[in-house]
PANU-518144 format. One line per 5 residues: their letters; for each residue x, y, z of N, C-alpha, C. Coordinates in steps of 0.05 Angstrom, whole numbers, plus 5000, padded with zeros to 4 digits. Layout:
REM PANU-518144
a) X/Y/Z/X/Y/Z/X/Y/Z; ...
//
This chain:
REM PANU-518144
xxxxx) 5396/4637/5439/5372/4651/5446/5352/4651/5422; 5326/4639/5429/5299/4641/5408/5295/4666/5406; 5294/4679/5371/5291/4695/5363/5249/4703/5359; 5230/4717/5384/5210/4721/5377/5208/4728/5347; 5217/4740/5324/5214/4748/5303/5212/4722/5292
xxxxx) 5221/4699/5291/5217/4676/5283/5199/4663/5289; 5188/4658/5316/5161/4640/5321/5140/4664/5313; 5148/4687/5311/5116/4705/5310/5102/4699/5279; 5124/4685/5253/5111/4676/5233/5093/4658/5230; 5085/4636/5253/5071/4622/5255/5044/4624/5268
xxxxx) 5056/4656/5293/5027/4659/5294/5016/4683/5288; 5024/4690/5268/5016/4707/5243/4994/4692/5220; 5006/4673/5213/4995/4657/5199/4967/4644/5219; 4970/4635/5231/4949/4628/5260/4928/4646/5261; 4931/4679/5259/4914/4702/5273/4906/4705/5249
xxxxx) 4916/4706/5223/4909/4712/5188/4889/4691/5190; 4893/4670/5194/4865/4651/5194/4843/4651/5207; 4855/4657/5232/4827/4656/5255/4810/4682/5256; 4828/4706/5234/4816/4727/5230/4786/4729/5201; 4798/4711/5185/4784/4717/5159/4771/4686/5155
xxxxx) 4773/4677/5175/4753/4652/5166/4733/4652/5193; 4708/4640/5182/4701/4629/5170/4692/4658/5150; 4694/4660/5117/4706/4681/5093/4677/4692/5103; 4685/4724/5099/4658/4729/5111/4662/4762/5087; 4650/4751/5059/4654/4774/5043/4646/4803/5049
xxxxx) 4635/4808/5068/4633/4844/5073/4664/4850/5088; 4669/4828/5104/4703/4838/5118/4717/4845/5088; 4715/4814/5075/4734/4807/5053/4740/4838/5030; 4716/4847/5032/4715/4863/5007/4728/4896/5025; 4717/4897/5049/4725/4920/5070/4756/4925/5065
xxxxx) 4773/4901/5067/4800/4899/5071/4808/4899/5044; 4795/4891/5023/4803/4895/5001/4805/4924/4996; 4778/4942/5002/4786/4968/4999/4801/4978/5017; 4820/4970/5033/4844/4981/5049/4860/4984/5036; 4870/4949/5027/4891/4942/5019/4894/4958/4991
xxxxx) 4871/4973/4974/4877/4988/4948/4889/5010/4963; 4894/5018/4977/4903/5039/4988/4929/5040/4997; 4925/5018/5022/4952/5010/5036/4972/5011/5011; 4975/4981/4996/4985/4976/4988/4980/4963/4953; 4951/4975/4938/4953/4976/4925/4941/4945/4910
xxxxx) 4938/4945/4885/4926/4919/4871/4951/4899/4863; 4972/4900/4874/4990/4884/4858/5003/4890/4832; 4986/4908/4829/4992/4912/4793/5008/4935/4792; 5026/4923/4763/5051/4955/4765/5032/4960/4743; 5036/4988/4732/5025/4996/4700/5048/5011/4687
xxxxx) 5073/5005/4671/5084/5018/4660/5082/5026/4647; 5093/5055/4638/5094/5062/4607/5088/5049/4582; 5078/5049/4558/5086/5032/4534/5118/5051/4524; 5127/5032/4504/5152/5049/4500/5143/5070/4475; 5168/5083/4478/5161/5104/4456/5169/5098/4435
xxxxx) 5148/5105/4410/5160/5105/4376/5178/5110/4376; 5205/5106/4351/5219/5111/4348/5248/5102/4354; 5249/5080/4372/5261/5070/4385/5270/5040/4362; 5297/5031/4354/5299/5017/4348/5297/5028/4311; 5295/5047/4309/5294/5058/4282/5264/5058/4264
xxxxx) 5262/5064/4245/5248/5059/4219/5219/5067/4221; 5221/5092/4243/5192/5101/4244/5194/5126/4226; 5217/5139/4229/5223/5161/4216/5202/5169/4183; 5196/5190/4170/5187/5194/4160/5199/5206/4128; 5199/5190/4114/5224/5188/4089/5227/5205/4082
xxxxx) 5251/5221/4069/5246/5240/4054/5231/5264/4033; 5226/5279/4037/5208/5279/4002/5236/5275/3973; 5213/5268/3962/5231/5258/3942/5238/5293/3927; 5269/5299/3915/5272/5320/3900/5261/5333/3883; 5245/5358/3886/5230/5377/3866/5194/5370/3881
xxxxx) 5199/5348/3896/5167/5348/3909/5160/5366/3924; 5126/5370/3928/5117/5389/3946/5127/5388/3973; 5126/5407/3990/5125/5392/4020/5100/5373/4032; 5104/5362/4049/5090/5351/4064/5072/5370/4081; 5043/5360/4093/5034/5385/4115/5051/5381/4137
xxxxx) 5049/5407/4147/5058/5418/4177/5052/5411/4198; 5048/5381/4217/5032/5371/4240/5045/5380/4262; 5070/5394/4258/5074/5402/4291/5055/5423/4296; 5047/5412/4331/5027/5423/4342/5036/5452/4341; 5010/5467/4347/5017/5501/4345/5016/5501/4379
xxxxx) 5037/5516/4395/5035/5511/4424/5013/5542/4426; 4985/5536/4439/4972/5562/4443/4963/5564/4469; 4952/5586/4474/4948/5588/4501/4928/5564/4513; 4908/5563/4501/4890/5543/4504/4901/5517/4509; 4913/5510/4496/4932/5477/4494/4949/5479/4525
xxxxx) 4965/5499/4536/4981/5505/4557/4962/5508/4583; 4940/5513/4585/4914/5513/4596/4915/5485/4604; 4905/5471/4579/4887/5435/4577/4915/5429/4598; 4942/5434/4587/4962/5411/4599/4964/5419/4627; 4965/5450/4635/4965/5448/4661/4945/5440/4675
xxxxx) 4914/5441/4664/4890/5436/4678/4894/5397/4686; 4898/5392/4661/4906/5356/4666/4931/5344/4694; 4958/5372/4688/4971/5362/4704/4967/5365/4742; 4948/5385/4746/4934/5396/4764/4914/5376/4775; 4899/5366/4762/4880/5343/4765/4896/5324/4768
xxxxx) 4910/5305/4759/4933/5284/4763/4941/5286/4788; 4960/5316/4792/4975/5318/4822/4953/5317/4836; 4926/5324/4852/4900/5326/4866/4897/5296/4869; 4899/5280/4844/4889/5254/4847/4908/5248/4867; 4938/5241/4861/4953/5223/4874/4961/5244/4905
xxxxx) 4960/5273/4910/4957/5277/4935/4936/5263/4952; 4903/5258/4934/4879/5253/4956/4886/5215/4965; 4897/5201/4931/4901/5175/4941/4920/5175/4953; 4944/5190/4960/4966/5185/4984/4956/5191/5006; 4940/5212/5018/4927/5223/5041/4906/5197/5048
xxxxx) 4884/5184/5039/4868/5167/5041/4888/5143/5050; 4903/5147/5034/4928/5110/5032/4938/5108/5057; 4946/5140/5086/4965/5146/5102/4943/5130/5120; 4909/5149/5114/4901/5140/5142/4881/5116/5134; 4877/5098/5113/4880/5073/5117/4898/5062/5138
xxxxx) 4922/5065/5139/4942/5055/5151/4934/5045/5173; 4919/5069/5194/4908/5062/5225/4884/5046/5226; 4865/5053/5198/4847/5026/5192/4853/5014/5192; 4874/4989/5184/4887/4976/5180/4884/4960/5210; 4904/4978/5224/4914/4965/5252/4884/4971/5264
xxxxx) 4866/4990/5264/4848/4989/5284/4833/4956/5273; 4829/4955/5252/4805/4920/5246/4825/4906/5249; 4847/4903/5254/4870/4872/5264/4864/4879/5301; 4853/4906/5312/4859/4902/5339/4839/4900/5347; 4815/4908/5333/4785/4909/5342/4769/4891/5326
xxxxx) 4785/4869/5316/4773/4850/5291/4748/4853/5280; 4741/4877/5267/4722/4885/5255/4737/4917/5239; 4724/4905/5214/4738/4934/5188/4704/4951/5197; 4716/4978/5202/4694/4996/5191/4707/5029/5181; 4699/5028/5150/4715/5046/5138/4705/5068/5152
xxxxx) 4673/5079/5143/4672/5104/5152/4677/5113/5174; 4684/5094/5194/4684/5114/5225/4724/5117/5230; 4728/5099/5219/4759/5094/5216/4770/5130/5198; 4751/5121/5166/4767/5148/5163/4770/5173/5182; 4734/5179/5194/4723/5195/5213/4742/5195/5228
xxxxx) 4756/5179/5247/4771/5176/5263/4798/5189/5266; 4801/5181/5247/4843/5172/5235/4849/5195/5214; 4835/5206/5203/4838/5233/5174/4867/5246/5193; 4864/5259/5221/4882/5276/5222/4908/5260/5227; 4920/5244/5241/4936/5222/5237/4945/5218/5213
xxxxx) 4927/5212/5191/4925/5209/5164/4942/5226/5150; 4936/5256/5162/4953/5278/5147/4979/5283/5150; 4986/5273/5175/5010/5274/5192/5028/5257/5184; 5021/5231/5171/5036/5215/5162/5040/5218/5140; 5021/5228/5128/5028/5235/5098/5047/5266/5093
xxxxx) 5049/5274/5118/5059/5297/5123/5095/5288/5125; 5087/5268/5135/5117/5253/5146/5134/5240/5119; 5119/5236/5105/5124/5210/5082/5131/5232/5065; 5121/5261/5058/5130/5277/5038/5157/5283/5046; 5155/5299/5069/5175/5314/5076/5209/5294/5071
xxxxx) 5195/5263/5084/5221/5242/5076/5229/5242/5047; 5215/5246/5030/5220/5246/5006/5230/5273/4989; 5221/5288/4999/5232/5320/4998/5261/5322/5004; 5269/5303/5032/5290/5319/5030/5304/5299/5015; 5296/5271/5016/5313/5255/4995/5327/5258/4973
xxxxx) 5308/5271/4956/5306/5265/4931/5327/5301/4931; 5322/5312/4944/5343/5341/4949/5373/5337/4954; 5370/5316/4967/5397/5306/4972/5407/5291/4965; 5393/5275/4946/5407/5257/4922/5413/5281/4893; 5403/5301/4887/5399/5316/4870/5429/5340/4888
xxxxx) 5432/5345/4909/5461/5358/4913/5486/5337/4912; 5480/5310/4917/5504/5296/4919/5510/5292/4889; 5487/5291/4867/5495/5284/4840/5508/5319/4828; 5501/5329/4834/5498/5362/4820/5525/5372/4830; 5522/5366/4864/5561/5372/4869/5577/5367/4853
xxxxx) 5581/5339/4855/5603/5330/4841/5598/5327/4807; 5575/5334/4794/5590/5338/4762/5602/5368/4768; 5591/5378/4779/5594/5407/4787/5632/5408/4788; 5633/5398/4803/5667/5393/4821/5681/5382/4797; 5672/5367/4783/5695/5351/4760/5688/5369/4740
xxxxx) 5654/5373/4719/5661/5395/4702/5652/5417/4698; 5644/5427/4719/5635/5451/4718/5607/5461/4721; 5598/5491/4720/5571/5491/4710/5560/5508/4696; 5544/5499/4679/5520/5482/4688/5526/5464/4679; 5508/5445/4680/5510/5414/4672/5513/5419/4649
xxxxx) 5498/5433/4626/5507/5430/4594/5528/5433/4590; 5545/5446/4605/5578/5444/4595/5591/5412/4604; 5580/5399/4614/5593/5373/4624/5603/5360/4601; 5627/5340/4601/5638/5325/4586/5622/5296/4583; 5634/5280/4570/5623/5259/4571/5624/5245/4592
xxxxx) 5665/5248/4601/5673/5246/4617/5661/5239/4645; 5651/5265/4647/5642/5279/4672/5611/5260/4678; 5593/5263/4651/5566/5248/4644/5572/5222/4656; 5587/5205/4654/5595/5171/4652/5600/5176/4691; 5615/5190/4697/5624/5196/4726/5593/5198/4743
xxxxx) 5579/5218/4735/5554/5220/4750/5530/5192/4749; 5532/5185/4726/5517/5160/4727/5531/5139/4738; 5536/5135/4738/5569/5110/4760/5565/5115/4795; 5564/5140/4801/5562/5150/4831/5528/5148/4833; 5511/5157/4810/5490/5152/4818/5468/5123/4831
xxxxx) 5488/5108/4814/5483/5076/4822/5483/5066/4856; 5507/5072/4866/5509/5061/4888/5485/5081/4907; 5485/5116/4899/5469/5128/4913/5444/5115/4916; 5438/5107/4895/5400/5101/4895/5400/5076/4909; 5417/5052/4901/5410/5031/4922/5412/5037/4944
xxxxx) 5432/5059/4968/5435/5058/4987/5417/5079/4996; 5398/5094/4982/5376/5108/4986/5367/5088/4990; 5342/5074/4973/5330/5044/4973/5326/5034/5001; 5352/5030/5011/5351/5011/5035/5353/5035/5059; 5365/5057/5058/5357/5074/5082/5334/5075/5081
xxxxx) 5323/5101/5062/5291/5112/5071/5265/5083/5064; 5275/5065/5049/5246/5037/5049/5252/5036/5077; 5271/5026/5089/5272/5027/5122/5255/5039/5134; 5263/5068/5143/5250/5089/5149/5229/5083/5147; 5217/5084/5126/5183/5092/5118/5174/5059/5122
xxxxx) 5185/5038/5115/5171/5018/5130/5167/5016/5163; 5189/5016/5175/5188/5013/5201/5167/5034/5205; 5160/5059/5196/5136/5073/5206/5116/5063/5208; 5108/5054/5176/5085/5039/5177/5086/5016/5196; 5096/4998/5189/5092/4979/5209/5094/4970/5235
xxxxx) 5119/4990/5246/5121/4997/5274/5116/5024/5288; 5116/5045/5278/5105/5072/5292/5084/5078/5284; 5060/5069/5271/5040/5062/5269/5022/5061/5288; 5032/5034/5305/5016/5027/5317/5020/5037/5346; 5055/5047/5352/5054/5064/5372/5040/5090/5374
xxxxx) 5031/5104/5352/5017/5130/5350/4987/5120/5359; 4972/5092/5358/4951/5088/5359/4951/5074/5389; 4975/5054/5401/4967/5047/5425/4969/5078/5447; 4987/5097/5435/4993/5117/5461/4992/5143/5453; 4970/5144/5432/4955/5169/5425/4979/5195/5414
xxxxx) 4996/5188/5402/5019/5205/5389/5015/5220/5369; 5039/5235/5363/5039/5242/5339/5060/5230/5316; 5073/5231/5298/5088/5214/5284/5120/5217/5301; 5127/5241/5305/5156/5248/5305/5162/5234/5345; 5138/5238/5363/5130/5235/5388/5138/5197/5385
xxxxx) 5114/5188/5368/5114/5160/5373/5149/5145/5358; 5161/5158/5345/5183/5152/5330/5198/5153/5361; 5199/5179/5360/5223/5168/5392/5217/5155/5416; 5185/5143/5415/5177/5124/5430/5197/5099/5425; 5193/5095/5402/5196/5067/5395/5225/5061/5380
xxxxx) 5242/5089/5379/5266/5089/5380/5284/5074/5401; 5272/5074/5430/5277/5057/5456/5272/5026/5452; 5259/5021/5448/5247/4992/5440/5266/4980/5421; 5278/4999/5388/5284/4993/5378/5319/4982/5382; 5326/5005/5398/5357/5004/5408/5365/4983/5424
xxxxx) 5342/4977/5438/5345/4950/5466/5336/4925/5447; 5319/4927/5420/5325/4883/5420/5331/4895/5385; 5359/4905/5386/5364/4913/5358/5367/4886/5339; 5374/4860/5347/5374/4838/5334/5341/4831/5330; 5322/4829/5346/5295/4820/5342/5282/4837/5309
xxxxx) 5296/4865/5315/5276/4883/5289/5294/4877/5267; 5324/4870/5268/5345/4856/5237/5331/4832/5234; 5320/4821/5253/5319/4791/5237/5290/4789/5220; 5272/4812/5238/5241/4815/5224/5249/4829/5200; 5274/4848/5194/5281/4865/5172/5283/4844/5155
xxxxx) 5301/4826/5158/5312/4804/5138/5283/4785/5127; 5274/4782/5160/5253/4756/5144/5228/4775/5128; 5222/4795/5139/5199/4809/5129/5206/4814/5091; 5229/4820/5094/5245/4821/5055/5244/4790/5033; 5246/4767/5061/5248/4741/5051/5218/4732/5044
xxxxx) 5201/4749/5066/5170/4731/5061/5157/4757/5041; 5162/4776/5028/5155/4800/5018/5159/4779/4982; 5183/4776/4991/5194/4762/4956/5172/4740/4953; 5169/4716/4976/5146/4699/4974/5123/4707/4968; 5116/4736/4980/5092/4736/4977/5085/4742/4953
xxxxx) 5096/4762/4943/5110/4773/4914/5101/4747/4888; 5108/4736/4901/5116/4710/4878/5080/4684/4880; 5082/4681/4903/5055/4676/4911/5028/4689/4885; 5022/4717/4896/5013/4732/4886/5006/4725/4858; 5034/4729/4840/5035/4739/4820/5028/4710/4804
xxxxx) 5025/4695/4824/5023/4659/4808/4986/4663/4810; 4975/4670/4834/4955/4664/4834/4931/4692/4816; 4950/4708/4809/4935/4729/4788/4943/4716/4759; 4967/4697/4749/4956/4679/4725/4931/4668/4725; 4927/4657/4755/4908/4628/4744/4877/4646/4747
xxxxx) 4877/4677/4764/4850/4688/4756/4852/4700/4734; 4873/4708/4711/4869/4718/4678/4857/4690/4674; 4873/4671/4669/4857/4648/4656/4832/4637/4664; 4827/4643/4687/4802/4631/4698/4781/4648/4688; 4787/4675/4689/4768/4695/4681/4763/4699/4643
xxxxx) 4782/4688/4632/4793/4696/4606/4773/4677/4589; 4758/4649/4606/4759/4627/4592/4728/4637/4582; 4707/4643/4601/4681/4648/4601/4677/4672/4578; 4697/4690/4580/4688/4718/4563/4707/4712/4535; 4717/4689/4534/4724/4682/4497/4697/4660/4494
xxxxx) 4696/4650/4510/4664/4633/4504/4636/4646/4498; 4635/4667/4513/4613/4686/4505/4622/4708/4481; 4646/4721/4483/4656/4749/4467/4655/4733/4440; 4669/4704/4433/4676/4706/4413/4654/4701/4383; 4637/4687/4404/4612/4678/4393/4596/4702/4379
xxxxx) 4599/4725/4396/4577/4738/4394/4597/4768/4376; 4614/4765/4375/4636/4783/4357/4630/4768/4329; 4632/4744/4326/4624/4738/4298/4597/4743/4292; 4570/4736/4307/4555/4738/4301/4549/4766/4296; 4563/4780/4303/4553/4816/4296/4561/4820/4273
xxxxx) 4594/4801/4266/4617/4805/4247/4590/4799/4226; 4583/4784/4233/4566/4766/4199/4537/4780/4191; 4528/4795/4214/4502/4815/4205/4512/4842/4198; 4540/4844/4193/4552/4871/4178/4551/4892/4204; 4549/4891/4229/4546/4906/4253/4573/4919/4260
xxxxx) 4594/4933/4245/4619/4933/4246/4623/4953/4275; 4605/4972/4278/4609/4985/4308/4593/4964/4328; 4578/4954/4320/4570/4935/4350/4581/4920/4362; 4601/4910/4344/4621/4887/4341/4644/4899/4362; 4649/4927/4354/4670/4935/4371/4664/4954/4400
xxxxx) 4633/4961/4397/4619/4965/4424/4616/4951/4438; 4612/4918/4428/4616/4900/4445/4635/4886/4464; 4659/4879/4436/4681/4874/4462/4687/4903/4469; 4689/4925/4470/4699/4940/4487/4689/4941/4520; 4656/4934/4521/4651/4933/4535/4657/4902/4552
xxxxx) 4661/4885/4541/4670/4854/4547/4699/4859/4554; 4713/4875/4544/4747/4880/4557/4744/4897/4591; 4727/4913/4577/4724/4932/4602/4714/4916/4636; 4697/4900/4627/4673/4886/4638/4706/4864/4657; 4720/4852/4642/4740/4832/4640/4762/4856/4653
xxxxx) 4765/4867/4653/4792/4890/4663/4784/4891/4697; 4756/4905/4693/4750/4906/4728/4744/4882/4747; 4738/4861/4733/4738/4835/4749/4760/4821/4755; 4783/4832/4737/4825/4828/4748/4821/4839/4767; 4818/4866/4765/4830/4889/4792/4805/4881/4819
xxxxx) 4789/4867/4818/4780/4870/4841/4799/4838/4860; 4790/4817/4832/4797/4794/4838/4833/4797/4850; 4843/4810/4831/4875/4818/4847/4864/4832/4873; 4851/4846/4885/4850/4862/4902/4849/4842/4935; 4826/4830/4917/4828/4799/4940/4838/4775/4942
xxxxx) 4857/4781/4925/4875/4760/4926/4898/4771/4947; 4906/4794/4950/4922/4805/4970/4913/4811/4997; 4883/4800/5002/4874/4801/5029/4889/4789/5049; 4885/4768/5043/4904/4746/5063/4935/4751/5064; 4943/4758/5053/4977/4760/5053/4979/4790/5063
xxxxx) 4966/4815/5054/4972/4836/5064/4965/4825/5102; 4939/4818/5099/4934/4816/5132/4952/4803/5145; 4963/4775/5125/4982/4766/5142/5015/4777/5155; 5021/4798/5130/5052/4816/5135/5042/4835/5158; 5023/4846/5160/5014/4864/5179/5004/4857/5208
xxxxx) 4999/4829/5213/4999/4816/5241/5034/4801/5246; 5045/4790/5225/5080/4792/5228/5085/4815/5241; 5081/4837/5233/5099/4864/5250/5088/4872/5277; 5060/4861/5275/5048/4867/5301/5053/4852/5327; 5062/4823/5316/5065/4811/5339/5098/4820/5345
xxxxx) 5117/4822/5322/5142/4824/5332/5140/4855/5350; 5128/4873/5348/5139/4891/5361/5115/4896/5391; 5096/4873/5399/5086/4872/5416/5113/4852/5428; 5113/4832/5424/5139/4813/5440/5163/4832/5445; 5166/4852/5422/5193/4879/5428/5178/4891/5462
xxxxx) 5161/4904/5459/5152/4911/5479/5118/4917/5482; 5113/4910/5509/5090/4892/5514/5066/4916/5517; 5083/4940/5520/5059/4965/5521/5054/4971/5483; 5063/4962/5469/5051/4973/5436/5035/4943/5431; 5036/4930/5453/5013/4903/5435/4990/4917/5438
xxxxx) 4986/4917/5402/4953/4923/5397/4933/4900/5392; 4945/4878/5395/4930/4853/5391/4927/4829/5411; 4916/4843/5427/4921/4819/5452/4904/4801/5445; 4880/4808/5440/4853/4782/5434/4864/4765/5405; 4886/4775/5399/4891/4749/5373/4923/4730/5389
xxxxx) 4937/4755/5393/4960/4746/5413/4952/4712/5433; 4937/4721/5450/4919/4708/5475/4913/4677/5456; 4895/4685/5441/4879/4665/5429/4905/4645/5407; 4916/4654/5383/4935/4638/5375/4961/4620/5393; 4968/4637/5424/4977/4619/5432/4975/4606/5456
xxxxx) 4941/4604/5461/4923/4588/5479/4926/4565/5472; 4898/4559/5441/4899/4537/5427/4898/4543/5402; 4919/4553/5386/4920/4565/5355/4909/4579/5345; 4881/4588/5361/4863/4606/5352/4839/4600/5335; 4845/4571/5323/4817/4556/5322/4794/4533/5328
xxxxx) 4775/4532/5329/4762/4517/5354/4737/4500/5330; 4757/4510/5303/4721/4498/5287/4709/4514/5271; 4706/4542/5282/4697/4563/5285/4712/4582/5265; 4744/4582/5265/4756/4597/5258/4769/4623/5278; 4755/4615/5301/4760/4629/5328/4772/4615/5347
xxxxx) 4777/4627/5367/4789/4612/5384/4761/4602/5411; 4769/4588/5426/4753/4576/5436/4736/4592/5462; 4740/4618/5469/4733/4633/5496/4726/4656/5479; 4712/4653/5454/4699/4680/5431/4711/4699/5437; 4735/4703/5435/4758/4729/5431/4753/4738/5399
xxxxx) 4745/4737/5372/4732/4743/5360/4701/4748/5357; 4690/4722/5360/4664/4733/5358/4640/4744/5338; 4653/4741/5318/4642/4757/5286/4615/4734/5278; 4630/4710/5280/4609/4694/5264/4585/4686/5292; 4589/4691/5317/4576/4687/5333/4557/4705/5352
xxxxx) 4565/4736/5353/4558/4762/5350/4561/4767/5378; 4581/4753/5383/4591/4758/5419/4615/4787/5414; 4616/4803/5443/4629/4816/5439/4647/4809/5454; 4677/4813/5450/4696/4798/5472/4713/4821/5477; 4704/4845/5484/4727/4868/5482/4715/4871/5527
xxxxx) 4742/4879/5530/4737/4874/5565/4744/4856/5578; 4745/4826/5561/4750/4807/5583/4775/4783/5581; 4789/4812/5566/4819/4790/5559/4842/4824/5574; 4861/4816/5573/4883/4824/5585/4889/4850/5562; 4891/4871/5569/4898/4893/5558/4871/4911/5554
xxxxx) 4853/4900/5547/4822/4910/5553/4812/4926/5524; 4820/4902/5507/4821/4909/5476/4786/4903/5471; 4777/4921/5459/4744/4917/5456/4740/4919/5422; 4713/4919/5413/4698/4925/5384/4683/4944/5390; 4676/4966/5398/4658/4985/5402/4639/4989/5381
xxxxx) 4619/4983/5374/4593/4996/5360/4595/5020/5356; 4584/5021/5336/4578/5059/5332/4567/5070/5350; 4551/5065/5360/4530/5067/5389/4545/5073/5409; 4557/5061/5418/4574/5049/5442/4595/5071/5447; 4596/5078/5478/4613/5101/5484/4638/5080/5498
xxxxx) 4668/5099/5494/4682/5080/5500/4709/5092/5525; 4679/5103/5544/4699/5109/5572/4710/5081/5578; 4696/5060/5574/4719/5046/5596/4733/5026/5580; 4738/5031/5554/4755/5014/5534/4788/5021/5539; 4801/5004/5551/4835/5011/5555/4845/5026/5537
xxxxx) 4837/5019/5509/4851/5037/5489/4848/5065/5496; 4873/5081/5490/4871/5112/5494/4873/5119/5468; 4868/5101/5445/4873/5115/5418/4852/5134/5414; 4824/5133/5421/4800/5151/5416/4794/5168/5425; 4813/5182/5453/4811/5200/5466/4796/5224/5457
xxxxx) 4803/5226/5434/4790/5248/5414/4758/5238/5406; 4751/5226/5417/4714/5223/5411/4706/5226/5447; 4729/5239/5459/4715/5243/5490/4718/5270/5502; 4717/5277/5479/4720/5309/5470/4753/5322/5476; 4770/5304/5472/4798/5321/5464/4798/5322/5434
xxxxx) 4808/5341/5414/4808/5339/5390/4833/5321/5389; 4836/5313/5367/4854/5291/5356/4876/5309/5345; 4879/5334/5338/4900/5352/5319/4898/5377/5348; 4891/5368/5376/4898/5392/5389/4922/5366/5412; 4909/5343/5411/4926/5322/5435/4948/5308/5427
xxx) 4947/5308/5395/4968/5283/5391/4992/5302/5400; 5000/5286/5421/5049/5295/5419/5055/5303/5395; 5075/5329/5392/5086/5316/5373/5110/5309/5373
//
């Protein structure tokens, strides 16, 4: 038996093309600001390490009968305890507003793959309460995780030496890190599960059948139990083409450092000496600072779009596998239809009966099977099949969703 999870990579790849070509930079850059959200620039930022490490930072003795040294440990005062909580307060705010924005990206996401057109503001407008719900969903998974990796480790030093933990042995220390190992990988692969399959499959059930998270989960809990081989094999290949893409990626953000790197030592370096030699010792370093800075944000955008095409392409992979799972969550019929008519391109980058439409300014929502449209801002959408918008026909969106 042909596994749909296997042919849907080809017309994944098919709908990724016939979607973003012919390159049409207001999409390009639209999805770029998703994808900082969705899934981010590619870029990890680790720690630097800490002094001290490896020896010989230490600070020598004074030599015998010498003065002391001054006193630099900080004085801890109220003020200072202030700054750190005010910093750590601002920090947490940041990464609650970019996790909350990142959730309801998510339905942006699927609404411009189903309505082939990105439009942030009406999307956020749209999708915010959804947005919260999932982000509501994604904490709470992690809440209890991280609670219940923290009783399974705390039991058992607990059980072997006692408590509190500062009385533990070494013994006991070597025991908890040993059990901790297998815990976290097999965390790892439960809740990445979990929280992927949301995103990528109850996602889009919350958006084809107007849900709420926990509502559309046991939607698609059914779906999942009846072609349990179709969603292992998308599990397996989605991990196999993730590493590709991974690797992809990370080749083609060398060749934009170097590409980018070559112009601003041609200009920086020229003009660093020339400051160097009129004695300009702060201009010199006003300059490249601003030339690094200038060079820093043209990585992160250039990485940003370099993950267009591959994010769009993992995210029509899941779409088609769990429309072929079952035929009421296809949110993509006008790419579905069109990639396996005639590939989905005609020349155009479209398929040949303007089921896109972007570069030609046809609208094709209504006259394909499922009754998938592009609605205008203008445009009222009684008779669009989708029931995802029910809430712009005056049901609220946080009074209808199931939950």
């Amino acid at each position: 038996m042909s596994l749909a999870a296997l042919n849907d990579i080809t017309d994944a790849v098919r709908a990724t093309k016939r979607f973003l070509t012919p390159v049409d930079r207001v999409r390009w850059f639209r999805l770029a600001v998703v994808l900082f959200f969705v899934g981010g620039a590619g870029l990890s930022f680790q720690g630097a390490p800490t002094a001290g490490f490896g020896g010989g930072t230490d600070a020598p003795d004074p030599a015998p009968g010498a003065p002391p040294g001054p006193d630099i440990t900080p004085q801890v005062t109220p003020e200072l305890v202030v700054l750190i909580l005010g910093v750590v307060a601002v920090g947490l705010a940041a990464f609650l507003l970019y996790s909350v924005v990142g959730a309801t990206m998510e339905f942006a996401f699927v609404a411009a793959l189903r309505d082939e057109e990105v439009r942030l503001r009406r999307s956020v407008r749209r999708y915010w309460r959804r947005g919260l719900r999932l982000f509501a969903f994604r904490l709470v998974v992690w809440v209890v995780t991280v609670t219940a990796i923290a009783a399974v480790l705390l039991g058992t030093g607990a059980a072997l030496g006692g408590w509190p933990p500062t009385v533990w042995s070494d013994g006991t220390i070597i025991a908890v890190v040993l059990l901790a190992i297998p815990v976290f990988v097999l965390t790892v692969l439960v809740v990445g599960t979990l929280l992927g399959f949301t995103t990528m499959f109850v996602v889009p059930v919350m958006l084809a059948e107007d849900r709420g998270v926990l509502s559309a989960w046991r939607r698609f809990w059914g779906t999942l139990t009846a072609e349990p081989l179709e969603f292992l094999a998308y599990l397996v290949l989605s991990v196999l083409l993730g590493i590709g893409v991974s690797v992809a990626v990370g080749f083609l953000l060398v060749l934009l450092l170097i590409a980018l790197a070559v112009p601003f030592l041609i200009v920086g370096a020229p003009l660093g000496f020339a400051l160097a030699m009129a004695g300009g010792g702060t201009a010199v370093g006003a300059s490249l600072l601003v030339l690094a800075l200038l060079y820093g944000l043209l990585v992160f955008v250039g990485a940003l779009l370099i993950q267009v095409p591959f994010g769009t392409f993992l995210r029509y992979y899941a779409l088609f596998v769990l429309g072929d799972a079952e035929p009421e969550f296809d949110v993509i019929p006008d790419a579905r239809a069109a990639v396996r008519t005639d590939g989905g391109d005609d020349g155009d980058g479209h398929d040949g009966d303007g089921a896109a439409g972007t570069a030609t300014g046809e609208d094709p929502g209504g006259s394909t099977p499922g009754g998938s449209a592009r609605p205008d801002d203008g445009e009222t959408e009684a008779d669009v099949g989708w029931n995802v918008d029910r809430e712009d026909r005056g049901r609220g969106d946080d009074d209808t969703d199931r939950r």
